[in-house]
N, CA, C and O atoms as CSV, one atom per row, in Angstrom:
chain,resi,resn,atom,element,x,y,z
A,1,UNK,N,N,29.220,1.432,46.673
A,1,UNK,CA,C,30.471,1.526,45.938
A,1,UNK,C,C,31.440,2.409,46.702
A,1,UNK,O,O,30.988,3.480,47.106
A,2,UNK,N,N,32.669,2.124,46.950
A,2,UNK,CA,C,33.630,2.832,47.826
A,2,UNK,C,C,34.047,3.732,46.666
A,2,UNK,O,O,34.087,3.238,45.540
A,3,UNK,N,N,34.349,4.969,46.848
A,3,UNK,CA,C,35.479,5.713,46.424
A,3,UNK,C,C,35.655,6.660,47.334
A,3,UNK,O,O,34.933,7.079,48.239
A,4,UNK,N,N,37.296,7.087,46.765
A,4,UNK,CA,C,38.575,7.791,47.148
A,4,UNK,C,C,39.123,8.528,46.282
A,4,UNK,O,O,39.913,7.957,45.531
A,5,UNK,N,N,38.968,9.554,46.149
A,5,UNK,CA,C,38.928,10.490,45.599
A,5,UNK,C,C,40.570,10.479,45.114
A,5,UNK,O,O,41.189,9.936,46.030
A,6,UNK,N,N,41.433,10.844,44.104
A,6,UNK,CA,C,42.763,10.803,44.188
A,6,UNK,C,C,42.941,12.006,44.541
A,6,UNK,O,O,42.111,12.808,44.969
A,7,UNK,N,N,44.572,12.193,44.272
A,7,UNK,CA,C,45.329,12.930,45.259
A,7,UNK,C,C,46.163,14.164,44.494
A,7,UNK,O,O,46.693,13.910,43.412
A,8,UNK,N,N,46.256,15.300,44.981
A,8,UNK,CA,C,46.919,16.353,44.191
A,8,UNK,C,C,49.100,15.977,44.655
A,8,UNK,O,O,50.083,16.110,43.925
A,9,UNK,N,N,49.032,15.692,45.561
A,9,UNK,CA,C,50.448,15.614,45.734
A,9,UNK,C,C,51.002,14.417,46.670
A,9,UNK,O,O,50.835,14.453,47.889
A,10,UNK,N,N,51.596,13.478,46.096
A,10,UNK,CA,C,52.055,12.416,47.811
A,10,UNK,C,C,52.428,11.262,47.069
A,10,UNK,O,O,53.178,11.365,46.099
A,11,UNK,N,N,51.925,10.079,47.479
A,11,UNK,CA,C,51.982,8.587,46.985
A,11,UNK,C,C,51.066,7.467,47.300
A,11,UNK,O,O,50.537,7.259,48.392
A,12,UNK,N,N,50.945,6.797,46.257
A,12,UNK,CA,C,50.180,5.674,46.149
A,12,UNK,C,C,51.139,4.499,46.486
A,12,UNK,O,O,52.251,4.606,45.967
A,13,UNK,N,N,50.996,3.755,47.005
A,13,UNK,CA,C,51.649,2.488,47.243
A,13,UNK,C,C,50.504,0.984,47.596
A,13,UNK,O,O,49.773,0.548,48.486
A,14,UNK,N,N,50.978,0.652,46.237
A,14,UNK,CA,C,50.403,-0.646,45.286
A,14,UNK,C,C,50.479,-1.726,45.631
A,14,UNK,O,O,51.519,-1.459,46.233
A,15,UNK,N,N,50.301,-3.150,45.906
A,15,UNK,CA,C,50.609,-4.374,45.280
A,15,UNK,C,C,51.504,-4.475,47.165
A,15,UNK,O,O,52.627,-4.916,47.412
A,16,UNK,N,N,50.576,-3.948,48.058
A,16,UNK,CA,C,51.088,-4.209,49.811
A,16,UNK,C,C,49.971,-5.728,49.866
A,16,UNK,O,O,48.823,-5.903,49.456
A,17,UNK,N,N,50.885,-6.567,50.522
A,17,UNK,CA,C,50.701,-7.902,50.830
A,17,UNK,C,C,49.318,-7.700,51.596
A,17,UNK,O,O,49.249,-6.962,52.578
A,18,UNK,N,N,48.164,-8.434,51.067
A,18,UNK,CA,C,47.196,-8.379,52.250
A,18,UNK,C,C,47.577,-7.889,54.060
A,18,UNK,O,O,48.704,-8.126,54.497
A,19,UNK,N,N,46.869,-7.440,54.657
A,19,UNK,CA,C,47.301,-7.263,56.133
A,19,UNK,C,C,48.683,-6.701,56.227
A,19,UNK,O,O,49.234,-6.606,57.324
A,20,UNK,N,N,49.244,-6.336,55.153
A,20,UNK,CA,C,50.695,-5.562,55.783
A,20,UNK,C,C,50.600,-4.361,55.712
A,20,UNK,O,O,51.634,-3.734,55.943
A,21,UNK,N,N,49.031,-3.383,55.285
A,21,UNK,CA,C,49.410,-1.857,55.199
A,21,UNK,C,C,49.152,-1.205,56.765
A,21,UNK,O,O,49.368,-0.048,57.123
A,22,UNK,N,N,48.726,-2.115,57.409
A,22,UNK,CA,C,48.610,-1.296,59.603
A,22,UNK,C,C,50.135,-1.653,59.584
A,22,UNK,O,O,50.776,-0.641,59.866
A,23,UNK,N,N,51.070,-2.901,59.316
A,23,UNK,CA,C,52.460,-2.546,59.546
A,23,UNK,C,C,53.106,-1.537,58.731
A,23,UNK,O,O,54.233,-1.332,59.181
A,24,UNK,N,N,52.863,-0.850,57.753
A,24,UNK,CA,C,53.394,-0.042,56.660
A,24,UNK,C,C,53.663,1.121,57.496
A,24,UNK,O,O,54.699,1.620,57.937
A,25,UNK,N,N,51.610,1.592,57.641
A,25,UNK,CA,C,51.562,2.995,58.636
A,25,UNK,C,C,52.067,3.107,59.769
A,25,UNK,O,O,51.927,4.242,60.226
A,26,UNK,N,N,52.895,2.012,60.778
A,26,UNK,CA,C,53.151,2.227,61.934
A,26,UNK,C,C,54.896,2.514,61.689
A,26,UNK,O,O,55.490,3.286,62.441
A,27,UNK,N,N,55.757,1.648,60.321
A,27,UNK,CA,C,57.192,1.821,60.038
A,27,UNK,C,C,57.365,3.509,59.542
A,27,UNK,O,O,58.245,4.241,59.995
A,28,UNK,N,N,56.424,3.900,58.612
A,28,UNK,CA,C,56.334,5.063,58.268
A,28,UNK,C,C,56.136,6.032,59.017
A,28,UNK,O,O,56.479,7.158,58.656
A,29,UNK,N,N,55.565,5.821,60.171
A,29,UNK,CA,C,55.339,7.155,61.101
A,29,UNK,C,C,54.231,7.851,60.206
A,29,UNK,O,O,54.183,9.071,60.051
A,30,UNK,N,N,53.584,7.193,59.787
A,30,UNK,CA,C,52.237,8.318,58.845
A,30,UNK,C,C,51.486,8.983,60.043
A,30,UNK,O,O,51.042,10.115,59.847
A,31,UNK,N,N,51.266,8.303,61.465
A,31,UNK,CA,C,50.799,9.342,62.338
A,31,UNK,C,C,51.707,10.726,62.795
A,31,UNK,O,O,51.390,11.658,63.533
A,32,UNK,N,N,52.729,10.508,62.182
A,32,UNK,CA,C,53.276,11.691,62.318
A,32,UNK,C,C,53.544,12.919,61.053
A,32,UNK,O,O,54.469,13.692,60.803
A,33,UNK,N,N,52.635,12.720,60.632
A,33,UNK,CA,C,52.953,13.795,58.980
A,33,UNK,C,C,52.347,14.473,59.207
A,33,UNK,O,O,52.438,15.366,58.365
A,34,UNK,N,N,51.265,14.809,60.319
A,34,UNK,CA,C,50.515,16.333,60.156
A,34,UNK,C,C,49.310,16.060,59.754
A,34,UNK,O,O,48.495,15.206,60.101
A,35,UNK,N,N,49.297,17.007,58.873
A,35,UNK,CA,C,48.610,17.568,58.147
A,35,UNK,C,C,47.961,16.438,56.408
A,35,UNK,O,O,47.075,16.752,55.612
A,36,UNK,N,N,48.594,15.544,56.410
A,36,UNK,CA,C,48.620,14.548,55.677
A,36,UNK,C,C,47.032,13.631,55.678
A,36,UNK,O,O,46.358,13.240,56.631
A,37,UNK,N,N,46.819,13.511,54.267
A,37,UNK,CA,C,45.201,12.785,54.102
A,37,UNK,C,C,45.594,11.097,53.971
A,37,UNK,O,O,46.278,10.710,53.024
A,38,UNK,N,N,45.208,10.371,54.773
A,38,UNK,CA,C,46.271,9.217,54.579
A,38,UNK,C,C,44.331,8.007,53.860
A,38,UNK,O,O,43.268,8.372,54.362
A,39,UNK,N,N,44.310,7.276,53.227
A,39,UNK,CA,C,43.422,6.334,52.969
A,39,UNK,C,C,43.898,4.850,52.809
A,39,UNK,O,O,44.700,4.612,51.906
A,40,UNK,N,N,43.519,3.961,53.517
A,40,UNK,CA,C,44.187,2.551,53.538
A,40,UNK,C,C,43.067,1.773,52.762
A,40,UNK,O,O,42.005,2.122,53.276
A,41,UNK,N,N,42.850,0.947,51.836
A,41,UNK,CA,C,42.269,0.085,51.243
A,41,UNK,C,C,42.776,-1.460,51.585
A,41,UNK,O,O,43.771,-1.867,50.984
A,42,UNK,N,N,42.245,-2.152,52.347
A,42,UNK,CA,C,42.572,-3.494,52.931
A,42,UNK,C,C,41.532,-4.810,52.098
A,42,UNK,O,O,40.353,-4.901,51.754
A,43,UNK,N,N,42.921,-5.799,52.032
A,43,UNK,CA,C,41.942,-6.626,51.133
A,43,UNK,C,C,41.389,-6.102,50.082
A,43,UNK,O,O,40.190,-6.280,49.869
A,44,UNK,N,N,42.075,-5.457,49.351
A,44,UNK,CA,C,41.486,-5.373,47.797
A,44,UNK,C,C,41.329,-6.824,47.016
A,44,UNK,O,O,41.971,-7.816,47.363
A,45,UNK,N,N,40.543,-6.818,46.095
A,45,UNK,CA,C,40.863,-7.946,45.316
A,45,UNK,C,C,41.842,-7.733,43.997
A,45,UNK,O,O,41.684,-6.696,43.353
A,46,UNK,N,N,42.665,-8.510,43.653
A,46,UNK,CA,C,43.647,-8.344,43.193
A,46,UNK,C,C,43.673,-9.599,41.826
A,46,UNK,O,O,43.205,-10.697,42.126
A,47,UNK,N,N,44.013,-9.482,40.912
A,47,UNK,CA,C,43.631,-10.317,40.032
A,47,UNK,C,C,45.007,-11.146,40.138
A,47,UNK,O,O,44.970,-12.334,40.460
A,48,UNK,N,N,46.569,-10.309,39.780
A,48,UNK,CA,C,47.941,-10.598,40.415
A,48,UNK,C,C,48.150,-11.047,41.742
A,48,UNK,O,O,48.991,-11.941,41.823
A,49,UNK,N,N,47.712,-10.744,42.636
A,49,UNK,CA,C,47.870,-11.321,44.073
A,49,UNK,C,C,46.535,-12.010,44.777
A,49,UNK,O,O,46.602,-12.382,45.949
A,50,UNK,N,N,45.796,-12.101,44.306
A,50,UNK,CA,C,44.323,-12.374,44.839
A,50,UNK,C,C,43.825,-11.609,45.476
A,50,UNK,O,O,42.768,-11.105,45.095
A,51,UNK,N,N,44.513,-11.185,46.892
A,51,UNK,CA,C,44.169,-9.795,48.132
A,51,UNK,C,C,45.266,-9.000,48.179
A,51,UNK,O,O,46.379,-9.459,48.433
A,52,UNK,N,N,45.032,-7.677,47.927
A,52,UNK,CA,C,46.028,-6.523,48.132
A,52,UNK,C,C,45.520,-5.766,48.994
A,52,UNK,O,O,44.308,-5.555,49.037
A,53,UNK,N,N,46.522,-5.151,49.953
A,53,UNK,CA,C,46.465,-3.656,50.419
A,53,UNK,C,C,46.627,-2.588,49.530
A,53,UNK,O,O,47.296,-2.808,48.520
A,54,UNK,N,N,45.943,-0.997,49.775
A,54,UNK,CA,C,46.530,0.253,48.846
A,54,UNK,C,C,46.528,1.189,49.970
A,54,UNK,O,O,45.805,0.925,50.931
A,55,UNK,N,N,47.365,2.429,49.977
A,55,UNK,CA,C,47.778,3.080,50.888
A,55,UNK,C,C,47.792,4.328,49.381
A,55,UNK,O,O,48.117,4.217,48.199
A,56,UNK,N,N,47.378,5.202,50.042
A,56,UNK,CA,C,46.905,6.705,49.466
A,56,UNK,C,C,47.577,7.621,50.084
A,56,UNK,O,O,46.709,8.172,50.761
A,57,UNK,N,N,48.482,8.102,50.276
A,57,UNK,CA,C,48.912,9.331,51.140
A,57,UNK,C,C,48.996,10.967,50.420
A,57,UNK,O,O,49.681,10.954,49.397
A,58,UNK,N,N,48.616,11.889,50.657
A,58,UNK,CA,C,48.516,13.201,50.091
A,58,UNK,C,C,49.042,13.742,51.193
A,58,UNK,O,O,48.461,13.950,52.258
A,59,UNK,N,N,50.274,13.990,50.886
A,59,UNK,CA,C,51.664,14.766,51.629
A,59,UNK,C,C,52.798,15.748,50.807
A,59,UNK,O,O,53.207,15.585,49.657
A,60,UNK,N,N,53.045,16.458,51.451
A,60,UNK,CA,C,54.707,16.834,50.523
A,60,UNK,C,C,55.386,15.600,50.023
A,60,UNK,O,O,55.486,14.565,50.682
A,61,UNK,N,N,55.816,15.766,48.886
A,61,UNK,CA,C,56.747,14.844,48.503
A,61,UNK,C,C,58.277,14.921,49.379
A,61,UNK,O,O,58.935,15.773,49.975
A,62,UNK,N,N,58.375,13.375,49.021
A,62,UNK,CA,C,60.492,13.686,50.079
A,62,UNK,C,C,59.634,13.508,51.973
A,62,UNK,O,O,60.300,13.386,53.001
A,63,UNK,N,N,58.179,13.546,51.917
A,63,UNK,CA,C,57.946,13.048,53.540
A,63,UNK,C,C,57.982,11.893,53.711
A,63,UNK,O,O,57.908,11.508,54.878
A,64,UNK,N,N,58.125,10.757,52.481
A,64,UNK,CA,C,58.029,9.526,53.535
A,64,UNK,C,C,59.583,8.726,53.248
A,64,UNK,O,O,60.234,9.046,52.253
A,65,UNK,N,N,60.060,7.741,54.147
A,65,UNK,CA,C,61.415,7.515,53.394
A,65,UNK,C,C,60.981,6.030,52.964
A,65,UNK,O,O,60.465,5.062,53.524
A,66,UNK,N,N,61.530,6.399,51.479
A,66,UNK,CA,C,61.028,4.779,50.488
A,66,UNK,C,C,61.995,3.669,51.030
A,66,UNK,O,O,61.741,2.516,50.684
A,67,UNK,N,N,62.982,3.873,51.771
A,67,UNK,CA,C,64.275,2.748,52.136
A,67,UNK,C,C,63.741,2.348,53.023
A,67,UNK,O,O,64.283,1.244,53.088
A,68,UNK,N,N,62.890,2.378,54.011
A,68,UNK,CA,C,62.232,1.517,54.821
A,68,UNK,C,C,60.737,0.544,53.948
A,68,UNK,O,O,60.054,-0.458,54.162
A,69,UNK,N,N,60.844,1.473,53.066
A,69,UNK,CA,C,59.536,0.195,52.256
A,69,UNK,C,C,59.945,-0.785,51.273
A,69,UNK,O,O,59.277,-1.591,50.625
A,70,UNK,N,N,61.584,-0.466,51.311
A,70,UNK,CA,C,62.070,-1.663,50.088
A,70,UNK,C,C,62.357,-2.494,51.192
A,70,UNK,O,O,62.457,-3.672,50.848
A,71,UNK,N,N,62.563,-2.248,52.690
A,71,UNK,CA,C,62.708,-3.210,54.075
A,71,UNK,C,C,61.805,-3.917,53.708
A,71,UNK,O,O,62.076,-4.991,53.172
A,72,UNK,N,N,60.666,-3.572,53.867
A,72,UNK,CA,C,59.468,-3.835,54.271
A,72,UNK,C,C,58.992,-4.544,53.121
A,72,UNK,O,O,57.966,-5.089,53.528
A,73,UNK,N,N,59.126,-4.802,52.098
A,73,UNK,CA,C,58.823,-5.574,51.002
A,73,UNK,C,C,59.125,-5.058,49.564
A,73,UNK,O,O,58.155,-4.566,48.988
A,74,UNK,N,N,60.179,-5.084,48.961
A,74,UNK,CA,C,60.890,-4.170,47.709
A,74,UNK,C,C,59.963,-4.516,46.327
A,74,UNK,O,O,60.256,-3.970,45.263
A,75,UNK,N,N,58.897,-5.400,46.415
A,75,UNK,CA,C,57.584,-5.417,45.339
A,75,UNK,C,C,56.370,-4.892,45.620
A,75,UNK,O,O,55.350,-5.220,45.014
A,76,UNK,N,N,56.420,-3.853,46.767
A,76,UNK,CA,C,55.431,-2.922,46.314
A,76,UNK,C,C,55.696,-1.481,45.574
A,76,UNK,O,O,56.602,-0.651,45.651
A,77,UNK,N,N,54.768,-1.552,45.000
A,77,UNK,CA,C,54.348,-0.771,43.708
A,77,UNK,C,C,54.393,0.869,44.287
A,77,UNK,O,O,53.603,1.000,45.222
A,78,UNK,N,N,54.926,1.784,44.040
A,78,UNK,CA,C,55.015,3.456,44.678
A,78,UNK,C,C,55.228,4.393,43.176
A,78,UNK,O,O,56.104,4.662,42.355
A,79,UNK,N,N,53.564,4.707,43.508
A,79,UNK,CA,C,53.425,6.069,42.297
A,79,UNK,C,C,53.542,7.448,42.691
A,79,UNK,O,O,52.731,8.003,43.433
A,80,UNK,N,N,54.981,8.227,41.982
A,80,UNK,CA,C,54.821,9.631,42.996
A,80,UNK,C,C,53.676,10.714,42.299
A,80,UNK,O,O,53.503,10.416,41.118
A,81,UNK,N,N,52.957,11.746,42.678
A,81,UNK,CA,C,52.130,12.006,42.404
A,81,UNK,C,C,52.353,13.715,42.583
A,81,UNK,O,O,53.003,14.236,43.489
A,82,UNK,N,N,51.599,14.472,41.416
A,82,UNK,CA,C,52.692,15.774,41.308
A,82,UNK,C,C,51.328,15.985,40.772
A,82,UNK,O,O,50.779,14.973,40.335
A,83,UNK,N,N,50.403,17.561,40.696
A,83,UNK,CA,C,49.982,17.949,40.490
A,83,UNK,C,C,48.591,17.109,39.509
A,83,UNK,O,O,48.121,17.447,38.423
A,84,UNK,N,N,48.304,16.197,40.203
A,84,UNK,CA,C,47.325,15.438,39.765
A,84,UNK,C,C,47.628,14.203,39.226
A,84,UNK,O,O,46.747,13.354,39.090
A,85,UNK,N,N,49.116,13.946,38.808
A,85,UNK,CA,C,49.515,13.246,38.071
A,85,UNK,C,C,50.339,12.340,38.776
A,85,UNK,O,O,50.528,12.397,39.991
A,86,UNK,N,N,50.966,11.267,37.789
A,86,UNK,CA,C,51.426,10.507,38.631
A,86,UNK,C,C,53.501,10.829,37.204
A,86,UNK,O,O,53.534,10.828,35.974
A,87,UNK,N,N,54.055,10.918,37.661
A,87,UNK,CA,C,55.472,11.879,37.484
A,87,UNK,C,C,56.246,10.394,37.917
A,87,UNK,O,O,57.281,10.245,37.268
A,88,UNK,N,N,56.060,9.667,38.536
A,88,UNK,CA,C,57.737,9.154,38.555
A,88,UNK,C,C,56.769,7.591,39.036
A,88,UNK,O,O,55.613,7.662,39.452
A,89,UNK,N,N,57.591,6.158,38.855
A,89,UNK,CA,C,57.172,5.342,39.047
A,89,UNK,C,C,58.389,4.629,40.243
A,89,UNK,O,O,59.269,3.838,39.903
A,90,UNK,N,N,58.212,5.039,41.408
A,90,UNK,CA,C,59.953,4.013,41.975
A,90,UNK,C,C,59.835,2.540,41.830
A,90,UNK,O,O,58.832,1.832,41.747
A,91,UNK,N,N,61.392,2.183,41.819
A,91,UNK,CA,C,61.506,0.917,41.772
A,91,UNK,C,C,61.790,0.636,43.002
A,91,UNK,O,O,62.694,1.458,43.155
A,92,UNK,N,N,61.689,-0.038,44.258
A,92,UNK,CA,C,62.253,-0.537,45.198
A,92,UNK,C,C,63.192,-1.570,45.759
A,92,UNK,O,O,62.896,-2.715,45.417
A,93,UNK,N,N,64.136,-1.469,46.450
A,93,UNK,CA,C,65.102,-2.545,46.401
A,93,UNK,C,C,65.323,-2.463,47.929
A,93,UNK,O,O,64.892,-1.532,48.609
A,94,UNK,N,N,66.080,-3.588,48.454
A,94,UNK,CA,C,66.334,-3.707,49.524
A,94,UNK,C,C,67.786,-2.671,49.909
A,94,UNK,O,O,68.954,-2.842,49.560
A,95,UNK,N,N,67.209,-1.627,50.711
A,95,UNK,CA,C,68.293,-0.857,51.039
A,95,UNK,C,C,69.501,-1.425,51.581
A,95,UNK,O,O,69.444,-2.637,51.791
A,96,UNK,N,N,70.469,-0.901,51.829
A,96,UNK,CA,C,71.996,-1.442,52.050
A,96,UNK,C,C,71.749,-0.748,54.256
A,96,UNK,O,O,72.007,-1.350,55.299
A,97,UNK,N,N,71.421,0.060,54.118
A,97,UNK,CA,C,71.262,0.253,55.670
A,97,UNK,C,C,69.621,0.810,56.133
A,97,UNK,O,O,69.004,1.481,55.307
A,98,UNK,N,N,69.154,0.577,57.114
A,98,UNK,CA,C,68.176,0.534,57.798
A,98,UNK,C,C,68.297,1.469,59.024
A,98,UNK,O,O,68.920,0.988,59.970
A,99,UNK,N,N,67.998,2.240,59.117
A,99,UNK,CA,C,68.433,3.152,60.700
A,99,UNK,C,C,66.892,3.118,61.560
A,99,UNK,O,O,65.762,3.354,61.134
A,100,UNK,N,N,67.279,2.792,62.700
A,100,UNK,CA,C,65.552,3.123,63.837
A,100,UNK,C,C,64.303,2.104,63.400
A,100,UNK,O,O,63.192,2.170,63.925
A,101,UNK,N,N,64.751,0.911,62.091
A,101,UNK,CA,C,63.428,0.580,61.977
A,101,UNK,C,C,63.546,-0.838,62.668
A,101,UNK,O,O,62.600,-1.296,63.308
A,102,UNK,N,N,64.877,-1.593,62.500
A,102,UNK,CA,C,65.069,-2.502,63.331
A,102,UNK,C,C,65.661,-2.225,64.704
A,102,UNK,O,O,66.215,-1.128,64.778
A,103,UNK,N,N,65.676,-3.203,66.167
A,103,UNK,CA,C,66.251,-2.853,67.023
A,103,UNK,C,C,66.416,-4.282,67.301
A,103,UNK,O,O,65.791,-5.342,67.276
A,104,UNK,N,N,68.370,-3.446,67.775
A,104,UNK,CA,C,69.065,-5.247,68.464
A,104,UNK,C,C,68.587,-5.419,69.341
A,104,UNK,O,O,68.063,-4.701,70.192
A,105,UNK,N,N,68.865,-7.438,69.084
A,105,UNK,CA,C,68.502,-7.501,70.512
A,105,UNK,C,C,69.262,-8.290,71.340
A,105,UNK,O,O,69.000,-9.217,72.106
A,106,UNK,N,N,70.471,-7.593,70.946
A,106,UNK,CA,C,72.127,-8.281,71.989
A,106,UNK,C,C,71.773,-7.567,73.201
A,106,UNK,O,O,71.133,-6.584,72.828
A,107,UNK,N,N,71.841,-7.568,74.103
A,107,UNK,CA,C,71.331,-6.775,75.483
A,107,UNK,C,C,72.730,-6.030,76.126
A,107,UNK,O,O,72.782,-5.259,77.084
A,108,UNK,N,N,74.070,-6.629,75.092
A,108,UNK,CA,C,75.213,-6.000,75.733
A,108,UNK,C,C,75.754,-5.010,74.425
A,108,UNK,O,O,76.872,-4.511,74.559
A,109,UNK,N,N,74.845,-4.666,72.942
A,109,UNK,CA,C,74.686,-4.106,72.536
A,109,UNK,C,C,74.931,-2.372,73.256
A,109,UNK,O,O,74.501,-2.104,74.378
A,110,UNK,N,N,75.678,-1.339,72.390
A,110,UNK,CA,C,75.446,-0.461,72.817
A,110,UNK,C,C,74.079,0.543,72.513
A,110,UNK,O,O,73.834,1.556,73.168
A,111,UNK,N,N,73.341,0.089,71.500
A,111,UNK,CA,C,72.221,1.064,71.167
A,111,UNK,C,C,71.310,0.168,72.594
A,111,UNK,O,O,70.288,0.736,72.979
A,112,UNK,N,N,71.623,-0.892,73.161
A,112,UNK,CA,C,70.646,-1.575,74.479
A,112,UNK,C,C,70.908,-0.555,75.348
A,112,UNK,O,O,70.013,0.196,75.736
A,113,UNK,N,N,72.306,-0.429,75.772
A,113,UNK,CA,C,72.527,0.322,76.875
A,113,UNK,C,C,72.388,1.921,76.711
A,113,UNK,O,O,71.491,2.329,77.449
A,114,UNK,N,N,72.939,2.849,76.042
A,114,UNK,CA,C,73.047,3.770,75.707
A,114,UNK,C,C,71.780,4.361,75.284
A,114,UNK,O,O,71.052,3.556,74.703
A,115,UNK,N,N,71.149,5.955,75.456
A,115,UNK,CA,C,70.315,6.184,75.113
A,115,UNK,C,C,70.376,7.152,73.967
A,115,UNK,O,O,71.476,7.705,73.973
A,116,UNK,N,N,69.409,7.672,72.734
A,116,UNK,CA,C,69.932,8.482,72.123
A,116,UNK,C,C,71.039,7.918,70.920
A,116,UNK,O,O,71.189,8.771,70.045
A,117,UNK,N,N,71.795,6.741,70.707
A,117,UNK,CA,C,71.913,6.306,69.836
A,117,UNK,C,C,71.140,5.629,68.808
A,117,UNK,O,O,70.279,4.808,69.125
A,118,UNK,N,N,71.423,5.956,67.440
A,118,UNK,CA,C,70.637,5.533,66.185
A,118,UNK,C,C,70.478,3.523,66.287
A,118,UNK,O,O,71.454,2.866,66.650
A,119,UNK,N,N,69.589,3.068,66.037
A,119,UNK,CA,C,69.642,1.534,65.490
A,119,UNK,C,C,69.973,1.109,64.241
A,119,UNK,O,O,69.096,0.696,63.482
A,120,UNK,N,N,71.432,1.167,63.835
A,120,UNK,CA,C,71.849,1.543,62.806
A,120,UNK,C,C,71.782,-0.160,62.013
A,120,UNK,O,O,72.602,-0.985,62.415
A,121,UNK,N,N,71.216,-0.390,61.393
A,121,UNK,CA,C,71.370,-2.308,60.539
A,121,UNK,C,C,72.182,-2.042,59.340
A,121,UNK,O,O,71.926,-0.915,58.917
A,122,UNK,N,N,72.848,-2.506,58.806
A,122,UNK,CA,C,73.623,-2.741,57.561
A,122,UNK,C,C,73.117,-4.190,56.776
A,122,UNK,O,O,72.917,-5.212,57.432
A,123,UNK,N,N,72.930,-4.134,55.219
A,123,UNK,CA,C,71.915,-5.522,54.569
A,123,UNK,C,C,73.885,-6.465,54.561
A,123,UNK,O,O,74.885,-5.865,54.169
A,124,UNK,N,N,73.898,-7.561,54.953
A,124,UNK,CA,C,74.981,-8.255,55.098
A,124,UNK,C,C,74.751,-9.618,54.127
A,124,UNK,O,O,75.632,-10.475,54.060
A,125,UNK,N,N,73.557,-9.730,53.423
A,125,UNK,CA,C,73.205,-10.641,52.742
A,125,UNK,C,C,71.970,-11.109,51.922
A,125,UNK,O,O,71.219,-12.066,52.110
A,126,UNK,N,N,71.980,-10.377,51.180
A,126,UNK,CA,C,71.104,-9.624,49.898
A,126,UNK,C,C,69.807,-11.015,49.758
A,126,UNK,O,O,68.603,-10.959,50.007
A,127,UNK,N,N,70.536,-12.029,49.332
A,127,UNK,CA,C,69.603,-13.238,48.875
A,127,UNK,C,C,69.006,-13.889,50.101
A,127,UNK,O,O,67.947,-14.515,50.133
A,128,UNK,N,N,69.810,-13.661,51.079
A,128,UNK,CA,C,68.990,-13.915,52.277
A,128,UNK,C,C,68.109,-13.147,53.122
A,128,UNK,O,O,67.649,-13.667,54.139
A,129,UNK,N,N,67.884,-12.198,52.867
A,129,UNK,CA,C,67.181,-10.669,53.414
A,129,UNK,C,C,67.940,-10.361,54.961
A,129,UNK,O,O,67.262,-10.035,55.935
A,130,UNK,N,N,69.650,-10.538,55.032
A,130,UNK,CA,C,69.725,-10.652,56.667
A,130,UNK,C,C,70.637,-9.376,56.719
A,130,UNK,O,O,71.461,-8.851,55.970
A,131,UNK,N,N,70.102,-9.126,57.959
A,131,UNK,CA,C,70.632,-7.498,58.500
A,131,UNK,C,C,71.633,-7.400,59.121
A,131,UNK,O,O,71.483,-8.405,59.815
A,132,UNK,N,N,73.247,-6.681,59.676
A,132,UNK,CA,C,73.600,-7.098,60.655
A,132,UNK,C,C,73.943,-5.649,61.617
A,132,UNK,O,O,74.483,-4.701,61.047
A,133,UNK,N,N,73.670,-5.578,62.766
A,133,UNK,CA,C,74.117,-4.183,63.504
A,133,UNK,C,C,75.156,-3.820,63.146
A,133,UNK,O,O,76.122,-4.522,62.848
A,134,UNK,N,N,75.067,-2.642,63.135
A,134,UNK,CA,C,76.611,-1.571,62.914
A,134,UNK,C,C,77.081,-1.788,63.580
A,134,UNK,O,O,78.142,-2.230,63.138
A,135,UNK,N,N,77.068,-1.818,65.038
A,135,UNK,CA,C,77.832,-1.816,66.441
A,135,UNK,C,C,77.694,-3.126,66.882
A,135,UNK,O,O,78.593,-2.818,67.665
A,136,UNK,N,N,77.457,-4.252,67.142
A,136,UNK,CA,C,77.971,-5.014,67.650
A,136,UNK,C,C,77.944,-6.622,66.477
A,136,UNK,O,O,78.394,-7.724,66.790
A,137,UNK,N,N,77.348,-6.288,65.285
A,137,UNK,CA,C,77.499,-7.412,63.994
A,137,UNK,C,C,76.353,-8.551,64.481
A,137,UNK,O,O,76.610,-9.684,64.075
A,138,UNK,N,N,75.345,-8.443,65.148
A,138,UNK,CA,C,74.424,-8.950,65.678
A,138,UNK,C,C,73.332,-9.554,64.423
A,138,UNK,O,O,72.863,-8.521,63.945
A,139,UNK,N,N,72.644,-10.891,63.587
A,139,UNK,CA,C,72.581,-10.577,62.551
A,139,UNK,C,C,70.896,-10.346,62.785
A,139,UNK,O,O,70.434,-10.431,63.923
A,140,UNK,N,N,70.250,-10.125,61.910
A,140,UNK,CA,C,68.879,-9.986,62.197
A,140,UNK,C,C,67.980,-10.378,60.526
A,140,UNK,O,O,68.406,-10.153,59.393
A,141,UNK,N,N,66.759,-10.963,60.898
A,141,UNK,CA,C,66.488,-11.362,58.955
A,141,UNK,C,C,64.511,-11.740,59.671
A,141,UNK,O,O,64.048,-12.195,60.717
A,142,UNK,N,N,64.004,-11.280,58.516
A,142,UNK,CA,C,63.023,-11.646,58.725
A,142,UNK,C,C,62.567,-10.345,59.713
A,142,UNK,O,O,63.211,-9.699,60.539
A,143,UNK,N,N,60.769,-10.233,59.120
A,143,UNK,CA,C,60.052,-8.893,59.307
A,143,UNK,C,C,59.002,-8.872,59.945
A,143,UNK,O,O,58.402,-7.810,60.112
């Protein structure tokens, strides 16, 4: 029998598409939190989805940014977690801008040439999931 002990402070994130929580941890930078207890559950069985991912993180709260996970799929499930408890339920939506998680790929783009500039995306079309660069209107859709 697996268990995982829960968590005194961080987030749970629910209802991740089979095989999408190794892309989750690599958008999140979870190798970069330190000190952070991270647990991935792959292929859960899921009665709602058939196979789910679960992602466990025990971190400071405010360390991970939720606007790259409404990118990344705005129906997974994020329980914040406060002294044993679970305190706030987010809703996720597809953010209006994206910074560093997409990169253009106009090659006469200035975030191509230039180093040290942000990869700044703006959402240009909600029902279509499509992105478009700040700097050169380049469009981008699909994850």
């Amino acid at each position: 029998m697996l268990n995982i002990s829960g968590i005194h402070e961080g987030y749970v994130l629910d209802h991740i598409k089979a095989g999408m929580s190794m892309k989750i941890y690599d958008y999140l930078k979870l190798d970069e939190l330190g000190e952070a207890t991270i647990a991935m559950i792959m292929n859960a069985r899921s009665q709602k989805m058939g196979h789910k991912d679960i992602i466990k993180i025990e971190c400071p709260l405010g360390s991970i940014d939720l606007d790259i996970l409404g990118y990344i799929d705005h129906n997974i499930t994020v329980d914040v977690i406060k002294d044993d408890r679970i305190i706030k339920k987010e809703k996720l939506s597809l953010p209006k801008q994206v910074v560093n998680v997409i990169r253009c790929k106009n090659p006469r783009c200035i975030t191509s040439i230039e180093q040290g500039i942000d990869q700044v995306f703006v959402l240009a079309d909600q029902e279509h999931e499509i992105y478009r660069c700040k700097y050169c209107d380049e469009a981008y859709s699909g994850k």
